[in-house]
Steps between C-alpha positions, in 0.01 A plus 500: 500500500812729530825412308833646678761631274675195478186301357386783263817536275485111336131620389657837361744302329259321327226739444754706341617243257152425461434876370808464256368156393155691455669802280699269284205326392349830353445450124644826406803452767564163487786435346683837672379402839618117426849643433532668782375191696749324341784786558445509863483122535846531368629781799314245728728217379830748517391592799435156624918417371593796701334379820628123406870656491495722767258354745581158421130365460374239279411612203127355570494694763674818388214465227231510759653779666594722124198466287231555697644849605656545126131490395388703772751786418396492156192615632694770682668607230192571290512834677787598285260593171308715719819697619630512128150573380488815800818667407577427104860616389402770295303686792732423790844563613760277543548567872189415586445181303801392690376556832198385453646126348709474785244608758240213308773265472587484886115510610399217274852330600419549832161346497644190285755488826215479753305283280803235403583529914134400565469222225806348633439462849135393437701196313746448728251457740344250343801279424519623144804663530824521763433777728757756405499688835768792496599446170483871301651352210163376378331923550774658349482291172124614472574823556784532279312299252131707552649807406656391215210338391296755533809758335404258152151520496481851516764561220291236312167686610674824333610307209200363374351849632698670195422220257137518561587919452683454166230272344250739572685792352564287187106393486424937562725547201409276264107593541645825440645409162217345399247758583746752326477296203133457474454868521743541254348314260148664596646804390616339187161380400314816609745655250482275198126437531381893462729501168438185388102567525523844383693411141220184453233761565678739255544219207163389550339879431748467154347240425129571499579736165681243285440134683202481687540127526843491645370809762252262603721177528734712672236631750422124590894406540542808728238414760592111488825628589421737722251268688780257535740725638303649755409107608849436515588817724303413747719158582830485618561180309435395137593234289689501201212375286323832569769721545553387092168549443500845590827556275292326206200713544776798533611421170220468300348835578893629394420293157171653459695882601782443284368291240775258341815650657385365827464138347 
């Protein structure tokens, strides 16, 4: 069965709210894509006061007539994140991003035209509507009103563009700081550790001549603390009961080094 043009754009209205119906109930989108629903149901009811004013409709009927294609430019307008996602402000000129949003903004206002033409004389024809005949009043407020429209979302699609941008520098920064502070303290411990082993080694051989009891106590200490700190180097994080565990094991091979000044 063949649709003419006439019959085809009611089911492209509502396919096309059915695909933003669709994206908005996305888990991870959801509440975005129900704004934006909710935004464009609100240009659907200006729009529908604009027709009601300078049309003179009823406003049921200048409802019928402004949400269906408010929805249905939505759609439209989705194209705007590709355009600011194609040419980002940092790697194009202003010339051209102007050109281009003016050259989008008439094509997609001119295919709104031909689609809001279409939708209303498919009502119209079925007593929905008045038939407007000559009037131009009703084209010129879509076309005025498409290219505005579509003007917004694409400053909108290059605002959020540079949020997103900004975010993501601030995330690449921080993971910088932190990574330069983890090295920095892996430097620190490859430092102390060499020295600190080095002096227990050196006490220890002291004490073999004069205290072979405390050289052996201390040789016990060391590798409980040395076990423990190589345990604890391999996690990125520890408690606090450990981490003063490994200070109290510390300290009593100091005791054992330095006898009752370390007490």
């Amino acid at each position: 069965m063949r649709l003419s043009t006439n019959e085809f754009t009611p089911l492209l209205v509502a396919s096309c709210i059915l695909r933003l119906t669709l994206d908005a109930s996305h888990p991870r989108a959801g509440r975005t894509a129900g704004a934006v629903l909710g935004l464009w149901a609100a240009v659907g009811v200006l729009l529908g006061v604009l027709l009601a004013a300078q049309i003179g409709l009823g406003w049921r009927q200048a409802g019928l007539v402004a949400l269906p294609l408010a929805f249905l430019y939505a759609f439209v307008c989705l194209s705007a994140c590709n355009v600011s996602r194609g040419m980002p402000l940092a790697a194009t000129g202003a010339l051209r991003i102007v050109a281009t949003a003016v050259t989008a903004s008439a094509i997609s206002s001119a295919m709104w035209l031909l689609a809001a033409r279409t939708w209303v004389d498919w009502l119209a024809r079925r007593g929905f509507v008045p038939a407007f005949g000559a009037t131009t009043g009703l084209y010129v407020l879509f076309a005025a009103f498409g290219v505005l429209l579509y003007l917004l979302a694409l400053a909108i699609s290059y605002l959020i563009a540079v949020v997103e941008h900004t975010r993501a520098a601030e995330r690449q920064a921080l993971q910088v700081q932190v990574l330069a502070r983890e090295a920095e303290l892996r430097m620190l411990r490859a430092q102390i550790d060499p020295h600190f082993l080095f002096n227990s080694l050196h006490s220890i051989s002291a004490l073999t001549g004069s205290d072979a009891a405390s050289a052996r106590r201390m040789c016990v200490l060391l590798a409980d603390f040395l076990r423990e700190s190589l345990a604890l180097g391999g996690e990125s994080r520890i408690t606090l009961a450990r981490e003063l565990g490994l200070v109290a094991r510390f300290l009593a091979v100091e005791r054992v080094r330095y006898g009752r000044s370390a007490a």
